[in-house]
VEXDREN-2710 file (C-alpha; in Angstrom, 1 decimal):
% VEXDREN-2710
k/r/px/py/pz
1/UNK/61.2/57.5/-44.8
2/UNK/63.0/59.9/-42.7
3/UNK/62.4/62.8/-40.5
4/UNK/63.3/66.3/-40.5
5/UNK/66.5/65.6/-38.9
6/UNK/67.3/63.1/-41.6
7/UNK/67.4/60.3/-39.6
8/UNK/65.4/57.1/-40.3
9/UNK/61.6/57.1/-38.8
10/UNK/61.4/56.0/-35.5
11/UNK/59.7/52.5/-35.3
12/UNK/56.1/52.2/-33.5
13/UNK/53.8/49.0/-32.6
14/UNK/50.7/48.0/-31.8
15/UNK/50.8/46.0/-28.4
16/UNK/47.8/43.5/-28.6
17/UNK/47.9/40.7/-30.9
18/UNK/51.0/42.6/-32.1
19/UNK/54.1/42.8/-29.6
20/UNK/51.7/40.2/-27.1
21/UNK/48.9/38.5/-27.4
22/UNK/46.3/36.5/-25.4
23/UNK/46.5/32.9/-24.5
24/UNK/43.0/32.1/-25.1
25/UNK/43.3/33.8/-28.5
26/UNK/40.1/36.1/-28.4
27/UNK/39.2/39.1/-26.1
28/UNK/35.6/37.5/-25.6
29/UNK/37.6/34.7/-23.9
30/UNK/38.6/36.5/-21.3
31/UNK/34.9/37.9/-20.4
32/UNK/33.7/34.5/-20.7
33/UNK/36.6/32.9/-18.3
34/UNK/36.2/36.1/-15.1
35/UNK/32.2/35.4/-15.6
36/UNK/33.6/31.4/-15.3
37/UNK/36.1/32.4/-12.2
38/UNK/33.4/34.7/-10.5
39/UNK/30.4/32.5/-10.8
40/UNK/28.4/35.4/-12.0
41/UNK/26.1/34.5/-15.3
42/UNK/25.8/36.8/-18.4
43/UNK/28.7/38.5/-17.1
44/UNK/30.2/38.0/-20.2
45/UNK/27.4/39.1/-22.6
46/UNK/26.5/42.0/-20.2
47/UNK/30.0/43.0/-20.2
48/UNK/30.4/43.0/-24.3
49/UNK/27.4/45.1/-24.4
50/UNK/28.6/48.0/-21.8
51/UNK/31.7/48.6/-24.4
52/UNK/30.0/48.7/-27.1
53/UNK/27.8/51.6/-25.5
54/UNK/30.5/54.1/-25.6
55/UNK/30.7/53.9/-29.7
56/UNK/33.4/56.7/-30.8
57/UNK/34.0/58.2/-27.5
58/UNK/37.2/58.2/-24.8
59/UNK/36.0/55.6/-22.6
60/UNK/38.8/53.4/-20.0
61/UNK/38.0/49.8/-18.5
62/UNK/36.6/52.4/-15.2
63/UNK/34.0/53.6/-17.4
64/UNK/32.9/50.1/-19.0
65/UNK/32.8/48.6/-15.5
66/UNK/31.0/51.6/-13.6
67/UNK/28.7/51.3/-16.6
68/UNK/28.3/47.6/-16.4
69/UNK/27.3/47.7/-12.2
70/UNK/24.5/49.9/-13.3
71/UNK/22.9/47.7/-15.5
72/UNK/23.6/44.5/-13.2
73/UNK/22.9/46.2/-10.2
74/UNK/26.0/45.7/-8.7
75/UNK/27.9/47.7/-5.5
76/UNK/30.5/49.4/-5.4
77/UNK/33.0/46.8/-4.0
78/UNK/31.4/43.7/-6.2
79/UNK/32.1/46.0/-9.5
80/UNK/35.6/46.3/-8.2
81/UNK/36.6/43.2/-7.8
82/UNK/34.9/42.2/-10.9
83/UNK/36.9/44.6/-13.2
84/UNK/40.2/43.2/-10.5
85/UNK/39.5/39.4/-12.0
86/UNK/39.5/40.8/-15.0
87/UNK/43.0/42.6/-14.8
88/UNK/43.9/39.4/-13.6
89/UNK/42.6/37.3/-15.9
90/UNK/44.0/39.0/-18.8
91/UNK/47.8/39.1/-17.1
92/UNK/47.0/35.3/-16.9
93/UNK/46.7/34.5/-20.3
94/UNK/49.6/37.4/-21.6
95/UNK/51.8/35.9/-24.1
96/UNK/54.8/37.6/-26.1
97/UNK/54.9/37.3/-29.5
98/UNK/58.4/36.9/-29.5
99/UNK/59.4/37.8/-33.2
100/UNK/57.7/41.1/-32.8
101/UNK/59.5/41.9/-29.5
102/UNK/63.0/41.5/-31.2
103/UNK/62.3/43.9/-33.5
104/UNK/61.3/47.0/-30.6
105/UNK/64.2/49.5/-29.6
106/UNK/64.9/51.5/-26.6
107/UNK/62.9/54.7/-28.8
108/UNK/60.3/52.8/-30.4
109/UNK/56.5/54.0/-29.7
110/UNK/53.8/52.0/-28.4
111/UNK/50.6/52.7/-30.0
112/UNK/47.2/51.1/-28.8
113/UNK/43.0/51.9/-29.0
114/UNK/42.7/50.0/-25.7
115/UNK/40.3/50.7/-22.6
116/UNK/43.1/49.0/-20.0
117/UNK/45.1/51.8/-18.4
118/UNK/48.4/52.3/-19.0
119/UNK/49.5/50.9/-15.9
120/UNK/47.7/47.3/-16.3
121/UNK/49.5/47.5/-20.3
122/UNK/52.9/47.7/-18.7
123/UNK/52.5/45.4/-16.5
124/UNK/51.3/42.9/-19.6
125/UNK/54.2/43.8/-21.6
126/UNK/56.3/43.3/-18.2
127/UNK/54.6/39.5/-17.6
128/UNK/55.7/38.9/-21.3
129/UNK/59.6/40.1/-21.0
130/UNK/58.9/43.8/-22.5
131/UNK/60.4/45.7/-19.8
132/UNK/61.4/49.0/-19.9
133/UNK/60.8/52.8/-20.4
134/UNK/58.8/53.1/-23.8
135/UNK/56.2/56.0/-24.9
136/UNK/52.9/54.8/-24.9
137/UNK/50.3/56.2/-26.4
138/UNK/47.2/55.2/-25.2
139/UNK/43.2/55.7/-26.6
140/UNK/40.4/54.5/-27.2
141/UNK/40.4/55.3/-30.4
142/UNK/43.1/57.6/-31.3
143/UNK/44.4/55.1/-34.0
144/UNK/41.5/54.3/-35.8
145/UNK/40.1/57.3/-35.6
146/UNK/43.8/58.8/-38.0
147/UNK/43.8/61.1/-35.3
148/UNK/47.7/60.1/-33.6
149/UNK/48.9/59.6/-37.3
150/UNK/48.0/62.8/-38.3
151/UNK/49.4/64.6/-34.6
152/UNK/53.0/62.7/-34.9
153/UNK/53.6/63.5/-38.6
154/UNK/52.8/67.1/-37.5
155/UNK/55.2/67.0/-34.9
156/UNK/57.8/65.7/-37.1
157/UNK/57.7/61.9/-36.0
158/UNK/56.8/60.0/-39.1
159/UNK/57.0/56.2/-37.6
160/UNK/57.2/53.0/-39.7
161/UNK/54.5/51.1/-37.8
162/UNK/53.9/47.6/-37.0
163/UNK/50.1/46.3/-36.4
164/UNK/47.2/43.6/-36.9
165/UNK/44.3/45.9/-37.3
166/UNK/44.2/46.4/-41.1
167/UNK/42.5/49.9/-40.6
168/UNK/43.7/51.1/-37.8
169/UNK/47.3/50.3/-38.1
170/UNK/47.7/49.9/-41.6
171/UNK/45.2/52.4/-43.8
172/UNK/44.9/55.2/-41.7
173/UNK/48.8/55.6/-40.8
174/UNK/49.5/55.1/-44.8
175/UNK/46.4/57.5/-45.2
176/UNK/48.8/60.3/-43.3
177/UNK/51.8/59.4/-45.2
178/UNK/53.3/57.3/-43.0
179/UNK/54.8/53.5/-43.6
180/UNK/53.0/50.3/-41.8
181/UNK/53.1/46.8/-41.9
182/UNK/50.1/44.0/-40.9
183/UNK/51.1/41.2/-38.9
184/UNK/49.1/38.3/-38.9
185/UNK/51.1/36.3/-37.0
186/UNK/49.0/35.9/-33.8
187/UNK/46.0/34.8/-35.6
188/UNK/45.8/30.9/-35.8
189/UNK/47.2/29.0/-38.5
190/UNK/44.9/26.9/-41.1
191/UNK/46.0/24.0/-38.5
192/UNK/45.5/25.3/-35.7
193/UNK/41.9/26.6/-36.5
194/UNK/41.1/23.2/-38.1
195/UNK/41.9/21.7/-34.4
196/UNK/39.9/24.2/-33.3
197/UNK/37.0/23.6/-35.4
198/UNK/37.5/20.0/-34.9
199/UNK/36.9/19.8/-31.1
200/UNK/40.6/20.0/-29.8
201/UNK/41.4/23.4/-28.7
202/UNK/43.5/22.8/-26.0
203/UNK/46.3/21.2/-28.6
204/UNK/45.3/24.3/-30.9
205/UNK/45.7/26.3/-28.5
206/UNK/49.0/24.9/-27.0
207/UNK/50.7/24.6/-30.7
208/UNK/49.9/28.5/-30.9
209/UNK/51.6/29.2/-28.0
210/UNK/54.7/27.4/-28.3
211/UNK/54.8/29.0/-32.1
212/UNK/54.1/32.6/-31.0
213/UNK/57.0/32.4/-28.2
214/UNK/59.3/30.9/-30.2
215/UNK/61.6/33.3/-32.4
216/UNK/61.9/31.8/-36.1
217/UNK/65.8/33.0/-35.9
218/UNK/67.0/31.9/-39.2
219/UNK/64.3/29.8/-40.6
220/UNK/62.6/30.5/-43.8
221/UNK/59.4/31.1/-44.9
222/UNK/58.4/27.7/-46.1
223/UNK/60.1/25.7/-43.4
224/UNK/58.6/28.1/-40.9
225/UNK/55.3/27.1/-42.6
226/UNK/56.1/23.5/-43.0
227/UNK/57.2/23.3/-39.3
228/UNK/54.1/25.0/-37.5
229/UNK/51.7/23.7/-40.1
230/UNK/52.6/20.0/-40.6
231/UNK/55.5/18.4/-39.2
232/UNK/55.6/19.9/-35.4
233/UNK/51.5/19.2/-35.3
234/UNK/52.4/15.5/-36.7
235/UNK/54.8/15.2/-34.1
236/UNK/52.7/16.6/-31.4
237/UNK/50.1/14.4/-32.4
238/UNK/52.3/11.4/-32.4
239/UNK/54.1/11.7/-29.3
240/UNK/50.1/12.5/-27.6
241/UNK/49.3/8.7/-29.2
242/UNK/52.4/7.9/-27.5
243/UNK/51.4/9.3/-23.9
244/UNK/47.9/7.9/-24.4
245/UNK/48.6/4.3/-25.4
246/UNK/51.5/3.8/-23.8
247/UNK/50.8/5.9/-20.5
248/UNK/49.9/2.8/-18.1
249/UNK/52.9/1.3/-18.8
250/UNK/55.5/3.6/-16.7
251/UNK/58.2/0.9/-16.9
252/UNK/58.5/0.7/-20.2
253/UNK/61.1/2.4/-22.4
254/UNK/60.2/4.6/-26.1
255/UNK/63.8/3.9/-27.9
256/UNK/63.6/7.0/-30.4
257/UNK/65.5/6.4/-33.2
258/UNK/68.5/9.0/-34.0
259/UNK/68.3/11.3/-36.6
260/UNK/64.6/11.3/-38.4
261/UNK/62.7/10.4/-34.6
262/UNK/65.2/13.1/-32.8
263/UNK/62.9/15.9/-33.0
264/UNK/59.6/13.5/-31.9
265/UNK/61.5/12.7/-28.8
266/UNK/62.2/16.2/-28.3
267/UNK/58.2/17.0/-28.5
268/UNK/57.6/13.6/-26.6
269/UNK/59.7/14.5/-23.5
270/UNK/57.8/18.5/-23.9
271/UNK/54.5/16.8/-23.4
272/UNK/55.5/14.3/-20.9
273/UNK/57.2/17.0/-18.8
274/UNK/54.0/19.1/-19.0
275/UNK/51.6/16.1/-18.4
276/UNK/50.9/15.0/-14.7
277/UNK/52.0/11.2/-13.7
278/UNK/54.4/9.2/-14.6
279/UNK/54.9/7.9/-18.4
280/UNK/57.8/5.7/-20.4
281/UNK/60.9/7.1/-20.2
282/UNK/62.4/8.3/-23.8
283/UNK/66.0/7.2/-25.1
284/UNK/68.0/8.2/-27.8
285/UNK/68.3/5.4/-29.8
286/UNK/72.0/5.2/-32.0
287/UNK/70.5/3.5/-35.0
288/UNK/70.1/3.5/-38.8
289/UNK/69.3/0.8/-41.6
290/UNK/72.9/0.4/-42.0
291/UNK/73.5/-0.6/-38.2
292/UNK/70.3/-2.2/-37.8
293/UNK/71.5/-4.6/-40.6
294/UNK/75.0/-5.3/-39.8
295/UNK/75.2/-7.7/-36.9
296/UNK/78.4/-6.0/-35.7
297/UNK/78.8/-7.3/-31.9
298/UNK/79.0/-3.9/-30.3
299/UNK/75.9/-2.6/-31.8
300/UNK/73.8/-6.0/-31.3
301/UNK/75.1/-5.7/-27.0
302/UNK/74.3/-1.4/-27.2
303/UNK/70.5/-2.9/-28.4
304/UNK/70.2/-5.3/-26.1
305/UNK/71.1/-3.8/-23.2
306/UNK/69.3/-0.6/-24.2
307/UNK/66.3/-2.5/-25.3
308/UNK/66.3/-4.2/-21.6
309/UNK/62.9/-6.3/-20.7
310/UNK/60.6/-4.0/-22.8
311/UNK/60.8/-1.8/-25.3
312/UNK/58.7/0.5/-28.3
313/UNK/61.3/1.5/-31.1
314/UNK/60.0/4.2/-32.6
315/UNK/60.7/5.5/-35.7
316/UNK/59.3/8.8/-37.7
317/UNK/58.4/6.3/-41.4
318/UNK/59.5/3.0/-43.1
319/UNK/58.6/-0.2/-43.8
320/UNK/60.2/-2.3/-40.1
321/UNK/61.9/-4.7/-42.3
322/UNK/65.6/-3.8/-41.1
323/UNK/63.5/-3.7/-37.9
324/UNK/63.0/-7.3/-38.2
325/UNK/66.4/-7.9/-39.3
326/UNK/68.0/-6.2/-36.3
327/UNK/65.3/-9.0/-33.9
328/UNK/66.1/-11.8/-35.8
329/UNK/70.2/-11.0/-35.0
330/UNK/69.2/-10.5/-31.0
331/UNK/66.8/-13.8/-30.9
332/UNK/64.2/-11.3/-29.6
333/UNK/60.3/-11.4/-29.7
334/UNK/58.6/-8.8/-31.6
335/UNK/56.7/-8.1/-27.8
336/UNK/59.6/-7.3/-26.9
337/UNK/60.8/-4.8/-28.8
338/UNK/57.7/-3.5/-30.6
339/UNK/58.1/-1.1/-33.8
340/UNK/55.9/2.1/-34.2
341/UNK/56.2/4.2/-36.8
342/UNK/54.7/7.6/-37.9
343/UNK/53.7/6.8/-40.9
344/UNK/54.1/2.9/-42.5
345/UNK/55.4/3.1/-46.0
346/UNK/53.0/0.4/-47.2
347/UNK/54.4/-0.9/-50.6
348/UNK/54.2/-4.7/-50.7
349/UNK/56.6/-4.8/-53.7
350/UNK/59.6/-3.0/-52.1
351/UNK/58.8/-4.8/-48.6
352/UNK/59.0/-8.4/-50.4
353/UNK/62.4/-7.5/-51.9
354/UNK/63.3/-6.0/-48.9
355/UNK/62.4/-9.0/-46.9
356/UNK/64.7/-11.2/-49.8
357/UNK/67.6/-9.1/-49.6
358/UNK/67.7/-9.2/-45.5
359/UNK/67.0/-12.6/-45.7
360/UNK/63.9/-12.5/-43.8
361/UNK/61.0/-14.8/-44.2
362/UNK/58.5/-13.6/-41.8
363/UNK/57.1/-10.3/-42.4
364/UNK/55.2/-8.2/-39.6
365/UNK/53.9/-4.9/-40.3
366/UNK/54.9/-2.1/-37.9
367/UNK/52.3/-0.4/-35.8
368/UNK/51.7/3.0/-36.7
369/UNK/51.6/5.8/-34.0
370/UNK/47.9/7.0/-35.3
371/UNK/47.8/6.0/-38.7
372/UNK/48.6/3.6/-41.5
373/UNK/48.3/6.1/-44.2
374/UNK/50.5/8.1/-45.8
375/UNK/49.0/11.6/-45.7
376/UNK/52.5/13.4/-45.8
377/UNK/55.4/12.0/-48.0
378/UNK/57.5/10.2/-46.3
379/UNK/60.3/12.3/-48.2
380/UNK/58.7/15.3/-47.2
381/UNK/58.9/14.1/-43.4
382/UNK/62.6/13.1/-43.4
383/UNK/63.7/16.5/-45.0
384/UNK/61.4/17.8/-42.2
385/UNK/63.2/16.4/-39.6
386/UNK/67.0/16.4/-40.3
387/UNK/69.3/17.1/-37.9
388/UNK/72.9/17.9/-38.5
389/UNK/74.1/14.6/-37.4
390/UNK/75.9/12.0/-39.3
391/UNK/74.6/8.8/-39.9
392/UNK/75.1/5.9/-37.3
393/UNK/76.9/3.0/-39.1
394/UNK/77.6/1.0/-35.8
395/UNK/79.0/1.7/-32.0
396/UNK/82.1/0.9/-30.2
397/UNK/82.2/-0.1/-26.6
398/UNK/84.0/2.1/-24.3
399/UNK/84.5/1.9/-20.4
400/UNK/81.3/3.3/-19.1
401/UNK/79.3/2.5/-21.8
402/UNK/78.7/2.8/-26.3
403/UNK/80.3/5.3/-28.3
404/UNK/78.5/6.1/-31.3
405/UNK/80.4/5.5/-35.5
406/UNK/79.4/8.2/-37.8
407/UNK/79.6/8.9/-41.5
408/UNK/80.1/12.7/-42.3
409/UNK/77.1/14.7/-42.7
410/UNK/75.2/14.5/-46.3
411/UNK/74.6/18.1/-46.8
412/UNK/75.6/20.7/-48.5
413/UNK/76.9/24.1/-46.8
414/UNK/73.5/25.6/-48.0
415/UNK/71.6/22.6/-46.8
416/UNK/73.6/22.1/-43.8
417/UNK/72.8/25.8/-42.5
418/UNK/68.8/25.6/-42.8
419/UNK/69.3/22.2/-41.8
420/UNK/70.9/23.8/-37.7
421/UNK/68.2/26.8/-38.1
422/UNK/65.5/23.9/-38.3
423/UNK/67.2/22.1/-35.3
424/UNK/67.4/25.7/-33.3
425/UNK/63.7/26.3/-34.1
426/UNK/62.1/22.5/-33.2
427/UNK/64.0/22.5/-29.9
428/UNK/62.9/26.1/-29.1
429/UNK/58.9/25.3/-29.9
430/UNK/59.5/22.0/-27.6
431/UNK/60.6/24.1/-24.6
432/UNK/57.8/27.0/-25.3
433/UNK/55.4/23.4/-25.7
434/UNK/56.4/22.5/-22.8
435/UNK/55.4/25.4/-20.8
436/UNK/52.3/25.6/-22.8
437/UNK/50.3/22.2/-21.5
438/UNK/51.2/22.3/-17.7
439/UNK/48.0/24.4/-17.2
440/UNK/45.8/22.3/-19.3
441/UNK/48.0/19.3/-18.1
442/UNK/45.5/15.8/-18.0
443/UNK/42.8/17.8/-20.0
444/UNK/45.1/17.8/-22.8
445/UNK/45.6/14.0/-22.7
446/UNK/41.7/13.3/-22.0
447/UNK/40.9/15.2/-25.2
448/UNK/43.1/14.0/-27.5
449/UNK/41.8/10.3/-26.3
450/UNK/38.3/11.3/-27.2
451/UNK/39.3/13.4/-30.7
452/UNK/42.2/11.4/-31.6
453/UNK/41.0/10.5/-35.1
454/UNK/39.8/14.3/-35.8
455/UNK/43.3/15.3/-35.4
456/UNK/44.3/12.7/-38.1
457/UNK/41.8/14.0/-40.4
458/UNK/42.8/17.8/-40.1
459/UNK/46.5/17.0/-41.0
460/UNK/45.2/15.1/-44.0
461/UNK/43.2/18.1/-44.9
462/UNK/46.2/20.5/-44.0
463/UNK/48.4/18.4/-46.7
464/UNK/47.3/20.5/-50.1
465/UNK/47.8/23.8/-49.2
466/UNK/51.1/23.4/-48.4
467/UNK/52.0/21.8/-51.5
468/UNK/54.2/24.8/-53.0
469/UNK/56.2/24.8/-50.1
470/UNK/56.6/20.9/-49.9
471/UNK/57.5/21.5/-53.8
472/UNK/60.6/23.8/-53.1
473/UNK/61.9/22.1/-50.2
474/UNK/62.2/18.7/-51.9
475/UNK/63.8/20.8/-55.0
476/UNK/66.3/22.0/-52.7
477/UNK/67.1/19.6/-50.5
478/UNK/66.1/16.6/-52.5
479/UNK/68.8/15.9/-55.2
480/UNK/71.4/15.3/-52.1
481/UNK/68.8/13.5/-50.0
482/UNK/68.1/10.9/-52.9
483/UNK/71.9/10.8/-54.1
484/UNK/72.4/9.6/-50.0
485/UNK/70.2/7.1/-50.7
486/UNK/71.1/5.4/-53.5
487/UNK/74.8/5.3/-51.6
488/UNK/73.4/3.7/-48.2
489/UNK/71.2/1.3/-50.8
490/UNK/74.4/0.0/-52.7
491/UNK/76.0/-0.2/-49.1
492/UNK/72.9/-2.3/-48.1
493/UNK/72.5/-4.1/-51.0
494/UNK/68.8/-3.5/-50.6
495/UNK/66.0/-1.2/-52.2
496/UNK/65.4/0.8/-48.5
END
């Protein structure tokens, strides 16, 4: 669409749960948390109840507050610095939505039914990095209503809008003749509301934030989905069980293993930086089958010094036999250097000629960071976690310390560059998670120990409906994954 001029339509958005949203998710939240901060009870309910008073006309947050110390009896000053907490509540829990702020230019509109003045709305989209000098067009019900649709097509402006309110910003702008688009982006995902509904909403909560403030950049659809749906709440989940099990052992060290446990140290180091305390430090761990398995002197000193007095090697699936390989070749103790994994493959036919070709004779299961099922494919969790690395075939020792021997990367250019946006997104989400738990901080922890095994059960639940997507990643990306493996097997001469 263009405008009289000829030029294309000017671009306007909706501001809440568009271009920001709130960090306790619902508007209700906030009246609950100022009647929380002020002490005062049925604040909240009392406060819901004076909006919805004014019905269809112009009211402002003044007239819902002035209107609220009538029917609570309240002075002047108390209703003051009742509607001042909750200005200040809600520029505590701002959050951009940061795919939805790339897309605003210096002449977009900003179109919102909102009783905050206009004042208290820039200083929101200030909090949340939206600084600058854009209309705003504000009302209480001016969009709903068709009424600012039908006024800007009449004075020539015919906007392509962006909104979440599917009458407001979508059928009554298209009602005037004018383009929009719903976002639903700042509504929780089917995860996220199942960890809500299953008593853990400050990880919900905290995997919403991270995913709203981090721009998807070059990442697709389905991996977008299949990272904020299943692998980024597996790995949350896991490094949690990490923190939780491990966090009254400060001196011991989490060796993550490179490439497929790369990205769960990067979500394991978010937490722990956001987490009060102290916790086991995290390593990068320069390791594959084909190194574990090779006895080459370099790598067996790198593991042995790295492993040190104690140490959990942690790995993102498998079955620990090359584990148990790489123990027998240092003369360590399985205490030692214990073996967690995601998610055990658990296929006593492939371990027993696994344990035949390594020449093992004692088998010991890995422990599993929270469970012993396999509720994702394993497949489906490697292709999830790639990382444009070669694989590790051994180390060489340098002055100063281990430099690491690479094979070329696997993938091919089409692979390879999803493969880096994946790696771009994941680190992204780990700094945004990062910021995300220092409020919640040891409340965090304390729930996940008490609903641990609910957050289990809602990534089992959250497989099935991501099964399409799962089904054209591995079509993708499979054929060269698989073809890699049957290489490293011949190399190995070993079935994993």
């Amino acid at each position: 669409m263009t405008g009289e001029t000829g030029r294309p339509a000017q671009r306007s958005f909706d501001i809440f749960d568009t271009l920001i949203a709130r960090r306790c998710i619902w508007p209700v939240a906030v009246f609950d948390e100022v009647e929380r901060r002020s002490g005062r009870a049925g604040f909240s309910a009392a406060r819901r109840a004076a909006e919805q008073a004014f019905g269809d006309r112009e009211y402002t947050l003044a007239d819902i507050h002035a209107l609220l110390a009538r029917h609570l009896g309240l002075s002047e000053e108390e209703a003051q610095a009742l509607m001042a907490l909750e200005i200040e509540t809600e520029l505590d829990n701002v959050l951009p939505v940061a795919d939805a702020m790339a897309l605003v230019q210096a002449d977009s509109l900003l179109i919102t039914d909102m009783y905050l003045p206009e004042a208290v709305i820039r200083r929101l989209l200030q909090r949340a990095g939206l600084a600058g000098h854009f209309v705003m067009l504000r009302s209480a019900h001016g969009k709903r209503s068709g009424r600012v649709w039908a006024a800007l097509l009449d004075a020539g402006m015919p906007v392509q809008h962006l909104g979440d309110n599917p009458r407001a910003d979508i059928e009554q702008p298209r009602a005037a003749g004018l383009e929009a688009r719903l976002t639903t982006q700042v509504q929780p995902t089917p995860t996220e509301a199942a960890l809500l509904a299953a008593g853990l909403p400050l990880l919900a909560c905290a995997l919403r934030e991270a995913r709203l403030t981090t721009p998807r950049g070059a990442l697709d659809d389905d991996l977008l989905r299949l990272q904020t749906e299943l692998n980024l709440p597996v790995l949350a989940i896991s490094a949690l069980h990490l923190l939780a099990t491990a966090g009254e052992l400060p001196q011991l060290r989490l060796l993550f293993s490179s490439r497929d446990a790369r990205y769960l140290q990067r979500i394991y180091d978010a937490l722990a930086e956001g987490l009060p305390g102290a916790h086991p430090s995290s390593h990068y761990w320069l390791s594959s089958r084909l190194a574990r398995t090779g006895g080459e002197a370099d790598y067996l000193a790198y593991c042995r010094e790295l492993i040190g007095p104690a140490a959990w090697l942690v790995d993102l699936c498998g079955t620990g036999a090359s584990v148990l390989a790489l123990r027998e070749r240092l003369g360590i103790s399985p205490q030692q250097a214990q073996l967690f994994v995601c998610e055990f493959i658990d296929s006593p036919q492939q371990t027993a000629d696994l344990m035949r070709r390594y020449g093992l004779s004692q088998y010991q299961p890995p422990a599993a960071l929270w469970t012993d099922k396999t509720l994702v494919p394993n497949e489906v969790l490697e292709l999830l976690n790639y990382v444009p690395e070669g694989m590790v075939r051994g180390v060489r020792a340098v002055p100063g310390g281990y430099v690491p021997l690479r094979e070329a990367m696997e993938f091919t250019p089409e692979v390879l560059a999803a493969v880096q946006a994946q790696e771009s997104f994941v680190h992204t989400f780990a700094r945004q998670l990062a910021a995300a738990v220092r409020v919640p901080g040891e409340a965090l922890l304390r729930e996940f120990r008490e609903r641990g095994p609910q957050a289990r059960a809602v990534i089992s639940a959250s497989v099935p409906a991501l099964v399409p997507q799962m089904s054209r990643l591995m079509q993708a990306w499979l054929p060269s994954h698989r073809q890699a493996e049957s290489v490293l097997r011949e190399r190995l001469g070993a079935g994993n």
